[in-house]
SEGURO-324435 format. One record per residue (C-alpha): residue number from 1; residue in one letter; x, y, z. Coordinates in steps of 0.02 Angstrom, whole numbers, plus 50000, padded with zeros to 5 digits. Layout:
# residues N
REC pos code    c1    c2    c3
REC NUM    A     X     Y     Z
...
# end
This chain:
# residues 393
REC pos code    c1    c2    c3
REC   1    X 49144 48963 50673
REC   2    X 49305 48939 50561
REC   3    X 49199 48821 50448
REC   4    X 49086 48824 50310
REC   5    X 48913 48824 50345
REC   6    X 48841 48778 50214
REC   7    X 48664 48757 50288
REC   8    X 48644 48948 50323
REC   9    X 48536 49067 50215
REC  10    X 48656 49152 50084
REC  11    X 48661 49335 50035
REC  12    X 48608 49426 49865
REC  13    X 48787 49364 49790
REC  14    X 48747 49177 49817
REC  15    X 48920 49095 49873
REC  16    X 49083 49074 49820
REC  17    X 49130 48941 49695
REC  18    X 49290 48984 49626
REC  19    X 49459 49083 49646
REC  20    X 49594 49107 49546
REC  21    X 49758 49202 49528
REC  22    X 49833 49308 49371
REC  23    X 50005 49393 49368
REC  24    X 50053 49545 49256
REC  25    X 50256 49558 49225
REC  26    X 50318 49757 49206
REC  27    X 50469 49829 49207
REC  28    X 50505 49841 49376
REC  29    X 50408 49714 49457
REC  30    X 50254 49591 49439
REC  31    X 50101 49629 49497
REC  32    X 49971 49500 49560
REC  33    X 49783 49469 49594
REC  34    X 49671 49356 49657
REC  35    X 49483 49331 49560
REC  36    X 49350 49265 49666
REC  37    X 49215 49218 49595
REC  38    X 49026 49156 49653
REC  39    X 48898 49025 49611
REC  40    X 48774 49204 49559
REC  41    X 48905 49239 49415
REC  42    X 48970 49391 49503
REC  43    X 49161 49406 49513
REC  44    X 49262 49521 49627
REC  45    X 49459 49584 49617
REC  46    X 49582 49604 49745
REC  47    X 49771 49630 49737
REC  48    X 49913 49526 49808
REC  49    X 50059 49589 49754
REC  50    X 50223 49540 49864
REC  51    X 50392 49633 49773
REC  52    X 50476 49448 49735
REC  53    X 50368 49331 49810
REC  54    X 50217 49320 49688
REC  55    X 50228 49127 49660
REC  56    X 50202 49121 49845
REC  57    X 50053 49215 49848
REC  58    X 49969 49154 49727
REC  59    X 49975 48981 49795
REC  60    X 49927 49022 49954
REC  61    X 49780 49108 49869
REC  62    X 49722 48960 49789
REC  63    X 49755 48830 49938
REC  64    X 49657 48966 50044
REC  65    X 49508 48963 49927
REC  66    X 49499 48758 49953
REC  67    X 49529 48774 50144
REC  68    X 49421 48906 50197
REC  69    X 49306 48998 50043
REC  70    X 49214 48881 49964
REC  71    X 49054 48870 49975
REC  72    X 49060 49034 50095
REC  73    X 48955 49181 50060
REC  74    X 49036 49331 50043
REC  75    X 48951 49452 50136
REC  76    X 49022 49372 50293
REC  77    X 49175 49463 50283
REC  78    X 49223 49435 50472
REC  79    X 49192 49270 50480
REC  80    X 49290 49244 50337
REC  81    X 49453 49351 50391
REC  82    X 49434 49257 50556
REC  83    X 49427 49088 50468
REC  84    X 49582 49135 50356
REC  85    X 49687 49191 50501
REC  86    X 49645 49093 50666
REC  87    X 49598 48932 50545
REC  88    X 49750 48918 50439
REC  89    X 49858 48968 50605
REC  90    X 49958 49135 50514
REC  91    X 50035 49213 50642
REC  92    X 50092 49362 50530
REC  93    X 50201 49398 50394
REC  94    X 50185 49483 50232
REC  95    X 50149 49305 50117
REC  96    X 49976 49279 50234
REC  97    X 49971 49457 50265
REC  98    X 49946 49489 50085
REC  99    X 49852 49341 50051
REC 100    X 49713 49384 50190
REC 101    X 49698 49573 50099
REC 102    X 49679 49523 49928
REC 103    X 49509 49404 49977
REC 104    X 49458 49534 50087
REC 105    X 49473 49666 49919
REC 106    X 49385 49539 49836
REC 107    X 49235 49518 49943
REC 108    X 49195 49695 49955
REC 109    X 49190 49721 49776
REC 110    X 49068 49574 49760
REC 111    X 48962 49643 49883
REC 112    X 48960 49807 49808
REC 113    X 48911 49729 49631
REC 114    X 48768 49625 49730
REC 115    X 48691 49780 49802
REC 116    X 48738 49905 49634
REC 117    X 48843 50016 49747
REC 118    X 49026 50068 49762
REC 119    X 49114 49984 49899
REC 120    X 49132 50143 50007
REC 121    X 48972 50145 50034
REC 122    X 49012 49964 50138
REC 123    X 49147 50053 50242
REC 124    X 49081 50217 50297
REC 125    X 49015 50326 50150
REC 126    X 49104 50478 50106
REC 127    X 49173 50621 50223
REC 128    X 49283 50701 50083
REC 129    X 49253 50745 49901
REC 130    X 49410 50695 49833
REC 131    X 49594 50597 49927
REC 132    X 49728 50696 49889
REC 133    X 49882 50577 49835
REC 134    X 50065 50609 49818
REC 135    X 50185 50529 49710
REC 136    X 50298 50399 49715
REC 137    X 50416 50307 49588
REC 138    X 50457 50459 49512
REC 139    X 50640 50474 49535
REC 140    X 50729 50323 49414
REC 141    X 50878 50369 49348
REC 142    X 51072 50434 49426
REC 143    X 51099 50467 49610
REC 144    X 51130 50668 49621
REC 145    X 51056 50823 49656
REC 146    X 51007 50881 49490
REC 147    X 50944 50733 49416
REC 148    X 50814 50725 49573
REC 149    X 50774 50921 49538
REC 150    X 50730 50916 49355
REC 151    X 50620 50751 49388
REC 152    X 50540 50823 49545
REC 153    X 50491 50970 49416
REC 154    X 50422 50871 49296
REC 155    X 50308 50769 49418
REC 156    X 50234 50940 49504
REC 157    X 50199 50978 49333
REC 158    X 50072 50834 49301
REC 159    X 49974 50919 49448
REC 160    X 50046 50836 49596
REC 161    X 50063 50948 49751
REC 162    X 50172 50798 49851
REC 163    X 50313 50693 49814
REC 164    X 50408 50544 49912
REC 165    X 50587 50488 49882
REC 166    X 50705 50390 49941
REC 167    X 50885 50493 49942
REC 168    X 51006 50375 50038
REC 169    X 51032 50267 49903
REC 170    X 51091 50077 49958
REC 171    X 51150 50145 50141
REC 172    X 51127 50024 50257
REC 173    X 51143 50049 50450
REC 174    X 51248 50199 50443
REC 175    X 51317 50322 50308
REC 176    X 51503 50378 50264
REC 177    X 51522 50594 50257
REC 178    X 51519 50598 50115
REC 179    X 51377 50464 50070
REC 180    X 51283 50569 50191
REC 181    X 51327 50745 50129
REC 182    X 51264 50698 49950
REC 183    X 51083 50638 50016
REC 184    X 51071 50787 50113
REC 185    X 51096 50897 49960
REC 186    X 50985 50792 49842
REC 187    X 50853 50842 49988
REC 188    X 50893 51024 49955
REC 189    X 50900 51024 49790
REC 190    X 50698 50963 49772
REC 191    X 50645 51055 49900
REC 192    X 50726 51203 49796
REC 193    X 50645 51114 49623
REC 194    X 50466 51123 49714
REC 195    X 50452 51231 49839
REC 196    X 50267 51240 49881
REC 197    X 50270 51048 49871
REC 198    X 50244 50947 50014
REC 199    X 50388 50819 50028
REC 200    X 50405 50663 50108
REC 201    X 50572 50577 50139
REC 202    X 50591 50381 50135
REC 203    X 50723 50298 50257
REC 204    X 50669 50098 50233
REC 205    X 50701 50060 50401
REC 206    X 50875 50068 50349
REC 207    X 50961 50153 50495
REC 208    X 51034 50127 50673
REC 209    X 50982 50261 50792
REC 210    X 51148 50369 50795
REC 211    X 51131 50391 50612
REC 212    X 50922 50419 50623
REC 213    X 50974 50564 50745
REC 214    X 51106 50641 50638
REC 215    X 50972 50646 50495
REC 216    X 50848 50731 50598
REC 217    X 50942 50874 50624
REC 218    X 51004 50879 50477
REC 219    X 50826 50863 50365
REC 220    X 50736 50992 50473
REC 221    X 50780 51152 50344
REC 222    X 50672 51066 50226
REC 223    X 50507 51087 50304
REC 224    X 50480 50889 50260
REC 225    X 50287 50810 50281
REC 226    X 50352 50660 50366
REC 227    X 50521 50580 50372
REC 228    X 50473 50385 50347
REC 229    X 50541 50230 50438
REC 230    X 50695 50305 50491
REC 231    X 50728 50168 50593
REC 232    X 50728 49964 50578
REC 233    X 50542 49885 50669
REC 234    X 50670 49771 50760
REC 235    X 50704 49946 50869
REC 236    X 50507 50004 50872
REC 237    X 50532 50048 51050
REC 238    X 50674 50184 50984
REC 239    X 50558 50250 50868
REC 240    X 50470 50344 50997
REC 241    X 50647 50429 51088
REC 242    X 50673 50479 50891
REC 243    X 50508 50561 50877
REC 244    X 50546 50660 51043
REC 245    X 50713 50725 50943
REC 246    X 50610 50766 50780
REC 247    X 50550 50928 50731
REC 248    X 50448 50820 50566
REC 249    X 50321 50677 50585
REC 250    X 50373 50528 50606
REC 251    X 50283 50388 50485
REC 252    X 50286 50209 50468
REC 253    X 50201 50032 50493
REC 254    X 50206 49958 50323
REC 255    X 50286 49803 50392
REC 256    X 50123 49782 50478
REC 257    X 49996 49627 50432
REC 258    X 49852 49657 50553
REC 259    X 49796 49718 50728
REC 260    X 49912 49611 50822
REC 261    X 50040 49670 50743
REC 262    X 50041 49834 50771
REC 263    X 49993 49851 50946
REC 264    X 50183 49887 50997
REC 265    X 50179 50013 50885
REC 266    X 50045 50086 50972
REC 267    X 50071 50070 51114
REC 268    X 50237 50130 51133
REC 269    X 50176 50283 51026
REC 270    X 50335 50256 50892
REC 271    X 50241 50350 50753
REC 272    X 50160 50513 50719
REC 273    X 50060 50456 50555
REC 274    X 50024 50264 50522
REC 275    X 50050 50184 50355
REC 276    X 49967 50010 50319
REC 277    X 49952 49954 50150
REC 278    X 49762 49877 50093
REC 279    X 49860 49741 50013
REC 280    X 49964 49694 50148
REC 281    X 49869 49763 50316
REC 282    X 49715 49637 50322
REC 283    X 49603 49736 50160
REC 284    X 49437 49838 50219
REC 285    X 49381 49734 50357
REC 286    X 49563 49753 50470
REC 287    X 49628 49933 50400
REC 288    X 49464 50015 50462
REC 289    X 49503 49953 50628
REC 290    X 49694 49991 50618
REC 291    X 49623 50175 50592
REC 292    X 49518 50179 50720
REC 293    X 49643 50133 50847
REC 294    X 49759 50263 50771
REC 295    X 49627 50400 50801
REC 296    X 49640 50350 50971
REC 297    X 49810 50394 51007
REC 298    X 49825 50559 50902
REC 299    X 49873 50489 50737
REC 300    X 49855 50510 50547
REC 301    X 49818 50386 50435
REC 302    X 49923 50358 50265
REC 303    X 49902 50233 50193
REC 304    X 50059 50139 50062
REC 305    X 50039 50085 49917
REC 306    X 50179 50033 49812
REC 307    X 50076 49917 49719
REC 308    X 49972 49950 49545
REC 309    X 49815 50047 49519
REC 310    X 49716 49922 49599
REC 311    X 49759 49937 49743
REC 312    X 49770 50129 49720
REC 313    X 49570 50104 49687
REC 314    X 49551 49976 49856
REC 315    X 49639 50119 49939
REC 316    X 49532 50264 49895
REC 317    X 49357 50157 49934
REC 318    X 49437 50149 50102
REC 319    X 49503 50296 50155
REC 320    X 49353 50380 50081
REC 321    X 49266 50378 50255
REC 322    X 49401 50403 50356
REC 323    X 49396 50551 50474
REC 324    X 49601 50547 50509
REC 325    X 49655 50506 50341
REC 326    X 49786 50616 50258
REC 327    X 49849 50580 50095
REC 328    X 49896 50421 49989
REC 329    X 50049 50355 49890
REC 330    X 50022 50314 49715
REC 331    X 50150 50228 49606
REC 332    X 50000 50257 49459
REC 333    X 50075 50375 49357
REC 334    X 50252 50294 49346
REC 335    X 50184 50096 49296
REC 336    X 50205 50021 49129
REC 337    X 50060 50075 49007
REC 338    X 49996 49908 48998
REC 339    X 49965 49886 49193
REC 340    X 49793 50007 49145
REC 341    X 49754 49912 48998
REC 342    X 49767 49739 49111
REC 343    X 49644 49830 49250
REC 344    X 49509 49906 49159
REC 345    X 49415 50028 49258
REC 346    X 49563 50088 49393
REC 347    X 49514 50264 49473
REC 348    X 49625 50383 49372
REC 349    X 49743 50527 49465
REC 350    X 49701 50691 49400
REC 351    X 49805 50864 49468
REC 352    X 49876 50748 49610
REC 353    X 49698 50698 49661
REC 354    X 49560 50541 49648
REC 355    X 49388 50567 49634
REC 356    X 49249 50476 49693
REC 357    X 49182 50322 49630
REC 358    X 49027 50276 49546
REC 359    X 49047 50108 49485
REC 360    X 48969 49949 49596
REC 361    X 49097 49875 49685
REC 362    X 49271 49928 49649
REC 363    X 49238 49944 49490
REC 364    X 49383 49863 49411
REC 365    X 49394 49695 49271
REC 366    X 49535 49595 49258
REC 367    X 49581 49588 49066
REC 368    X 49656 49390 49030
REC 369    X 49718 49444 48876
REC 370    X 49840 49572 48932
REC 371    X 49893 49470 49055
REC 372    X 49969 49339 48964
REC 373    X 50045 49450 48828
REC 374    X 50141 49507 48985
REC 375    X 50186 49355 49099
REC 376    X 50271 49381 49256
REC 377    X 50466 49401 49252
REC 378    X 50505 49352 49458
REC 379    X 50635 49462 49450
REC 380    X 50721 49500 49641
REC 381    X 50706 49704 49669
REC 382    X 50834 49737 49816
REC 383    X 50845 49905 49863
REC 384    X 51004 49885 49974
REC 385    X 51109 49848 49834
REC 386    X 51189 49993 49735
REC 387    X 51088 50067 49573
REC 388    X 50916 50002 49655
REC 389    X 50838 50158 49614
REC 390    X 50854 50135 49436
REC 391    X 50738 50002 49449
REC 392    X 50801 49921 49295
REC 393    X 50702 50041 49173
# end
């Protein structure tokens, strides 16, 4: 345990012999991956995307690979996450956090391609036809009601049926009146835009509890899906006296890297719907289990993703067999036009849905040469500072 074992009879992908890292610079961030490749010439994808720390993950990647892949075979996915975690002593955080999902992407679609079958079929088949997705990204542009509106309309116009935003703009901790006032009404004046829309309000973790209350009240016209992270994960133990004030769901748990990690948010029951992110949450092998325990205490699954199609694909593959899975956030439809060119083969949204796969593995190539006519930027993205929402587009 936590070494390679070389000795041991290998799987039909042979064992890994090489990883590497690619980054792809857009508009409003760069997007990273992590290519692991095995002495059987098959290859496998995963994403590790961090919003300003790509160098970071990248080299962690690569010193990973050296430490603890290879020479491993990839179908021993648990001994591998083990080996990564306990053996290079992360103790949490997003940089390992990431790191730890990406391989773990990565694995499963080399298994798939070894055995010719999609990687669902590695993490509990099907029990849906299709995972419904809502959007996100959609609202760049000016701060006010009717900007929000007219872009809400044209988004449930591409077929979506549910929308996220952010409304508060760069408040931090509390908001003035009048700061206040005008978030409520850009609320309103979407839920007006699309009425039969479901609609999903993002907080950041921004708030202290007398504001988080305030908001409550004040959201609950607007028949919202969830109101997210209301409240900063330094106060999880509030998050549960908030839910008792709520007439919405409360959601949350991207901040989470693994298991350990989120057992004070279960067990002091701070959420109503659990979000962990593929790329960020420990891939296949720890989100399955994340679920699990959520079914346990009464809770919905999902899942964020504010990363690029791939890990809009990784996501789908997983939450394909999950019984208490409810929808998924997709920044797909908002990214740059050459993020699809650069990975070939990304499950497409079509009228606010994903199909299933067919294609071994994930099902998704890595195309170099897109990648380096795009280079990453490592631009900083800080959405506490005025204007964030424009995101620079």
């Amino acid at each position: 345990m936590l070494t390679v074992d070389k000795n041991r009879p290998t799987g039909p992908a042979g064992r890994i012999s090489r990883v590497e890292t690619l980054s792809l610079g857009t508009a409003w961030r760069d997007f990273s991956y992590v290519r692991v490749h095995t002495d059987e010439g098959l290859s496998g994808v995963g994403e590790i995307t961090h919003p300003y720390r790509g160098r970071e993950t990248c080299s962690l990647a690569e010193s990973m690979a050296e430490r603890h892949l290879i020479g491993a075979d990839p179908f021993d996915v648990e001994e591998i996450w083990l080996r990564m975690y306990q053996g290079d002593f992360l103790r949490g955080g997003d940089v390992g956090g990431i790191v730890v999902s990406g391989i773990d992407q990565a694995l499963y679609d080399i298994m798939g391609k070894a055995l010719g079958v999609p990687a669902y079929r590695l993490t509990g088949g099907a029990c849906r036809e299709r995972v419904r997705v809502y959007a996100n990204g959609w609202y760049t542009g000016e701060r006010d009601p009717e900007t929000f509106a007219a872009k809400a309309r044209e988004v449930a116009a591409r077929g979506y049926t549910a929308l996220k935003f952010d409304p508060f703009g760069a408040g931090l901790g509390s908001l003035s009146r009048q700061e206040l006032r005008l978030s409520v009404e850009i609320v309103a004046a979407v839920r007006a835009a699309v009425p039969d829309a479901d609609l999903f309000v993002e907080g950041h973790a921004r708030f202290a509890m007398p504001t988080a209350q305030r908001l409550v009240r004040e959201l609950e016209p607007f028949d919202l899906g969830w109101f997210e992270e209301p409240l900063p994960w330094t106060h999880i133990e509030r998050y549960a006296e908030l839910r008792q004030r709520a007439t919405m769901p409360i959601s949350g748990g991207e901040h989470f890297h693994n298991r350990y990690e989120y057992a004070r948010l279960f067990a002091t029951g701070a959420v109503d719907i659990i979000q962990p992110d593929l790329s960020m949450a420990g891939g296949f092998t720890e989100v399955r289990k994340l679920a699990a325990q959520a079914d346990v205490h009464a809770m919905l699954v999902a899942p964020h993703n504010s990363n690029s199609p791939v890990c809009t694909t990784v996501s789908v593959h997983a939450v394909l067999g999950m019984p208490n899975f409810l929808i998924l956030e997709t920044f797909d439809g908002m990214v740059d036009p050459h993020v699809h060119d650069a990975v070939r083969g990304a499950l497409p949204v079509e009228s606010g849905y994903i199909g299933i796969p067919e294609q071994p593995g994930l099902g998704i190539e890595l195309v170099d040469e897109v990648f380096a006519e795009h280079p990453p930027s490592h631009r900083f993205w800080n959405m506490f500072a005025e204007g964030w929402e424009k995101r620079d587009r």
